[in-house]
N, C-alpha and C positions, 0 to 999 in steps of 0.2 A: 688090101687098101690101108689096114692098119701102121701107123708109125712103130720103127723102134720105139718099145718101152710101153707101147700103148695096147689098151685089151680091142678083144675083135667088137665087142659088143661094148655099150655104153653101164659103166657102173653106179657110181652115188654124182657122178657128175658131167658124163654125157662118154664117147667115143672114144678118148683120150685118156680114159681111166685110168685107174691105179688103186682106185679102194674096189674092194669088196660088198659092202655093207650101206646100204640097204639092199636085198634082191634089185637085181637092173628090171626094167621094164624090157623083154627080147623085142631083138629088133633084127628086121631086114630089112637090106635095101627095098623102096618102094612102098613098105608095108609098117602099119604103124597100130601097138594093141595098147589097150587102156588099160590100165589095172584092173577093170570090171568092180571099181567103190561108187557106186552111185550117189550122188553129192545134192543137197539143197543148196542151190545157187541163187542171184535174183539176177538174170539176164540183163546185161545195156541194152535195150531197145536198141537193135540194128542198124536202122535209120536216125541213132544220134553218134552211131562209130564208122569214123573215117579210118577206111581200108585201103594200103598199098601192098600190091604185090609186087615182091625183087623173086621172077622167075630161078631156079633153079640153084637161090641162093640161101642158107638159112642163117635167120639174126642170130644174135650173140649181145649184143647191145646195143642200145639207144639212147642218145642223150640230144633234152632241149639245148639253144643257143642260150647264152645267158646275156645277147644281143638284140637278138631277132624275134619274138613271140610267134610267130611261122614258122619259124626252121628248128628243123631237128635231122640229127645225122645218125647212120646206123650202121654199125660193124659188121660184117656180114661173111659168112663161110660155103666155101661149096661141098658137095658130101657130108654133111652134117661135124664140119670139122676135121675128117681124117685124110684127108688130100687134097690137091686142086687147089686153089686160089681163094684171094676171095678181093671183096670189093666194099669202097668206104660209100653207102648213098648217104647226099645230101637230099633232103627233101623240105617242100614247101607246105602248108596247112594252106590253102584256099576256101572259098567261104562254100564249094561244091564238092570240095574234099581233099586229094593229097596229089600234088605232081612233085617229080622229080626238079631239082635243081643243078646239082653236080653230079657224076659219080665216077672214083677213082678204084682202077682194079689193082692187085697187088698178087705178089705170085707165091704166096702160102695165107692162107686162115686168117683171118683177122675176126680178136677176140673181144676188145674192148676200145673205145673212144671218149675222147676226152674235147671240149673246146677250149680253145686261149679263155684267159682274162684278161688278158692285154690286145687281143685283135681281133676283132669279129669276124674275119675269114679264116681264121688257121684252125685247125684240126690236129691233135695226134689220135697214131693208132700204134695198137698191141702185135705181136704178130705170130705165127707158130713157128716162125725161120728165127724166133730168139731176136729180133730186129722190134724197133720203135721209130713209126713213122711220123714227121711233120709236113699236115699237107695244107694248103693255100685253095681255096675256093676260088681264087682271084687267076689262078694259074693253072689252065687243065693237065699240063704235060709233066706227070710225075710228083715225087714225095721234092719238098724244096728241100728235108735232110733226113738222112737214115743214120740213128743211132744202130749200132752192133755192137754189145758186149755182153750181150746174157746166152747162155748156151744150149737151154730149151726156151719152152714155147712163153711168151708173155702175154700170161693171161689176165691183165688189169693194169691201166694208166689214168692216170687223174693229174691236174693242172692246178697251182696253188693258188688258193681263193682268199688270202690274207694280203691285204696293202701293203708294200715295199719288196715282195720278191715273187720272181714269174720261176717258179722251179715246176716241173713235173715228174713225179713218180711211177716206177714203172716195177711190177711182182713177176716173177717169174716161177716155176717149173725147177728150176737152178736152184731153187731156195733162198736166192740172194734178192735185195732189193736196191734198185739206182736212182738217186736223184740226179737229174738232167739241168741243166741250164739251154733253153733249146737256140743259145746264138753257140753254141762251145761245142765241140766237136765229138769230146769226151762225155763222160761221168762226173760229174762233181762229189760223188760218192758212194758206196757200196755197204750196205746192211748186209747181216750176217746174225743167224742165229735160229731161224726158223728151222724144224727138223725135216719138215716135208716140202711140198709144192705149199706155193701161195699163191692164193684166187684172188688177194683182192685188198688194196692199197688206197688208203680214202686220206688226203689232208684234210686237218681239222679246220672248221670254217671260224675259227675263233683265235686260236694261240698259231702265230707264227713260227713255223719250222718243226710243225710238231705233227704226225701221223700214224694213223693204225694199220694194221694187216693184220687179215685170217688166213691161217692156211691148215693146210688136210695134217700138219698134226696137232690137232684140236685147239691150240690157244689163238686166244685175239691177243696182239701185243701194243704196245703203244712206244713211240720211237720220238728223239728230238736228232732235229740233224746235228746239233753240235754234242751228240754223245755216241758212242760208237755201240755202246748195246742196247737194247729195251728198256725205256722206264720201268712199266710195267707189263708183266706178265700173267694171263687171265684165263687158267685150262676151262675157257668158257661151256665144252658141249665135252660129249666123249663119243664125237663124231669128228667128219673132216667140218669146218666151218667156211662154206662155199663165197660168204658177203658180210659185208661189216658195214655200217654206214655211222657218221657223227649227229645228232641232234643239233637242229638250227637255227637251240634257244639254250639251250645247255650245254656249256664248253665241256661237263664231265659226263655226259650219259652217249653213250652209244649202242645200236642194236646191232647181234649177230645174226644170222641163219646157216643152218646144218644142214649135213644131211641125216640127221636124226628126226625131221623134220619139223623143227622148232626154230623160235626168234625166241630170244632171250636179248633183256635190254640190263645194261649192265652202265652203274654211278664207279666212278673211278675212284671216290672218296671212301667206297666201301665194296671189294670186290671180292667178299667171299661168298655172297650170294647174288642171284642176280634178282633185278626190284621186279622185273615184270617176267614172266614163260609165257608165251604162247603158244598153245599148238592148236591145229587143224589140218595142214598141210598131208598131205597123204605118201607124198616122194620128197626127195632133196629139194631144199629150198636155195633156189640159184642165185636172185639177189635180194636186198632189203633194203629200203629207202624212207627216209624221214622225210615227212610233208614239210616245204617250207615256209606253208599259211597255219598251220598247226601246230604247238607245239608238241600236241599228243595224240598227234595220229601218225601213222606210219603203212608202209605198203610193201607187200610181196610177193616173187612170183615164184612158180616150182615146175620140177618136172612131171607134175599133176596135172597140166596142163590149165590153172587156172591163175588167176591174181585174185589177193585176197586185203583184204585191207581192216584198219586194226585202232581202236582210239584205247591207249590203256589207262588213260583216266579215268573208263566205265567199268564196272565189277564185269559183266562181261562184254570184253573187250574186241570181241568179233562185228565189225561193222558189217562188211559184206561179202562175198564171192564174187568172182566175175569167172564165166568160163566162155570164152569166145577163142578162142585157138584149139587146133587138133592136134596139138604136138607141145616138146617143151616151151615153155615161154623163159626168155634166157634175158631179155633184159626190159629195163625197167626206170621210169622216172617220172617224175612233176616236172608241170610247167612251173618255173621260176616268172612267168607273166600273168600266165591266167588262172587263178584261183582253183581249184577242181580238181582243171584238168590232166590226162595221166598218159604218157605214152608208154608200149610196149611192143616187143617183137619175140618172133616165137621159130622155132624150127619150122614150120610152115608156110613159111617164105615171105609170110605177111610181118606188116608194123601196123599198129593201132594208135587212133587216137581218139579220145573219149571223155566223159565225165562221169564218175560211177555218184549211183542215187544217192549212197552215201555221204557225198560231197557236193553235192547241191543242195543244201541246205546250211544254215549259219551253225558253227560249232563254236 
């Protein structure tokens, strides 16, 4: 089942591997073992998390509308990403729980999804066939356009959240990075300079034309489109660094995650240590995301199979655990509507949606 280039068994970052390091969790089909680390958690009350199951498909990521305070859409792979298809669901938040909306299938893995900021029906997605799709809620029959110019798998797109330009970013596998203009047929441009794969491409929600990537050879870099190489360069972890996310109060702080199993939050003004470490994390942490009700709280999930959430304004900075999945949990975000609230999807075929204790209260 495995792809060229890819390991039979899942490494620091799921089936598709290429590091070594950390020990993988083994895996076979059907069967699924825990690292045997028994964890103090403090449980979501069940009956306050809304559960959808996508039969026979597993997440990869999830992202709110920054439209709709309902809708959320979620990336989604068959075979845990080493073959087969996969499929984009749109889905609904109802006051009973969670129904489907749209859902568009695609004929390799899809890794990551992004929504417009200029239309509240359009979607891109990442793909394993090296492709980036543009798809319309509005229009069930197909992507309305398919980017192809990256030559492995793209695993991370994101859509620019700055007034005056609708660009999207796309990381690939290839080592290269494309910004898209998504009316243009082409590339509007091509980054160069990462040593390894890149997991994860975030425009900054502050300075125009300007974005980070982490990838598996350990630095976060920081890019403007009108320069052709990295501003900055940050050998953040001495691991691969799976997620990079921007702070949605602070144009220069950004957090990473490893798979050394740490978030390190890192001031651009001063980068030769980083202001915050955190660890608890027991495996690769897959993504990392900054609250956008908070300026000092932030959230993560791993192949621990838990999310873990984090204020580091408090000496300790461990808010909570959440473990409500049996398998990796691969993506991860905030409602941009409702206060709290957090969605998540996991190799388990489910997406969550919830409010952890820790955030039901005023901070």
């Amino acid at each position: 089942l495995a792809r060229p280039g890819s390991t039979a068994f899942p490494g620091s970052h799921g089936l598709r591997s290429t590091a070594v390091q950390p020990p993988p969790l083994p895996r076979v089909k059907g069967l699924t073992f825990h690292s045997g680390c028994y964890l103090i958690v403090r449980m979501v009350d069940s009956a306050l998390v809304k559960t959808f199951r996508v039969p026979a498909r597993h997440g990869y990521a999830v992202e709110v509308s920054p439209y709709f305070p309902s809708r959320l859409a979620c990336a989604t792979s068959q075979y845990y990403g080493i073959a087969g298809c996969g499929t984009l669901v749109v889905l609904e938040q109802t006051e009973a729980g969670i129904v489907p909306f749209r859902s568009f299938d695609w004929n390799d893995s899809l890794f990551d999804v992004t929504w417009s900021e200029n239309n509240e029906h359009v979607l891109v997605t990442g793909s394993g066939d090296g492709s980036v799709q543009l798809w319309d809620t509005t229009s069930p029959i197909g992507p309305l356009q398919v980017f192809k110019e990256h030559s492995q798998e793209v695993y991370s797109v994101d859509w620019s959240q700055t007034r005056g330009e609708h660009l999207v970013l796309s990381g690939s596998w290839d080592q290269t990075i494309k910004i898209w203009d998504p009316v243009v047929k082409d590339s509007v441009s091509t980054f160069r300079g990462h040593e390894s794969v890149i997991y994860s491409t975030v425009w900054s929600p502050h300075i125009p034309g300007c974005f980070a990537s982490a990838s598996g050879d350990n630095t976060l870099r920081i890019w403007d489109i009108k320069t052709a190489g990295a501003r900055v360069i940050i050998p953040a972890h001495q691991a691969e660094i799976l997620s990079c996310d921007w702070s949605k109060y602070d144009q220069n702080v950004l957090v990473t995650g490893a798979v050394d199993c740490t978030l390190r939050c890192w001031d651009l003004r001063n980068t030769r240590l980083p202001v915050h470490h955190l660890a608890g994390h027991t495996y690769a942490i897959r993504r990392v995301k900054f609250s956008p009700f908070h300026a000092s709280i932030l959230a993560s999930c791993s192949y621990d199979f838990s999310v873990r959430f984090w204020d580091v304004s408090k000496p300790d900075s461990a808010l909570e655990t959440v473990e409500h999945h049996t398998e990796f949990v691969c993506g991860l975000d905030f409602s941009l509507h409702i206060p709290g609230q957090v969605v998540d999807c996991a190799w388990d075929e489910t997406v969550k949606i919830y409010t952890p204790a820790c955030l039901t209260v005023s901070h």
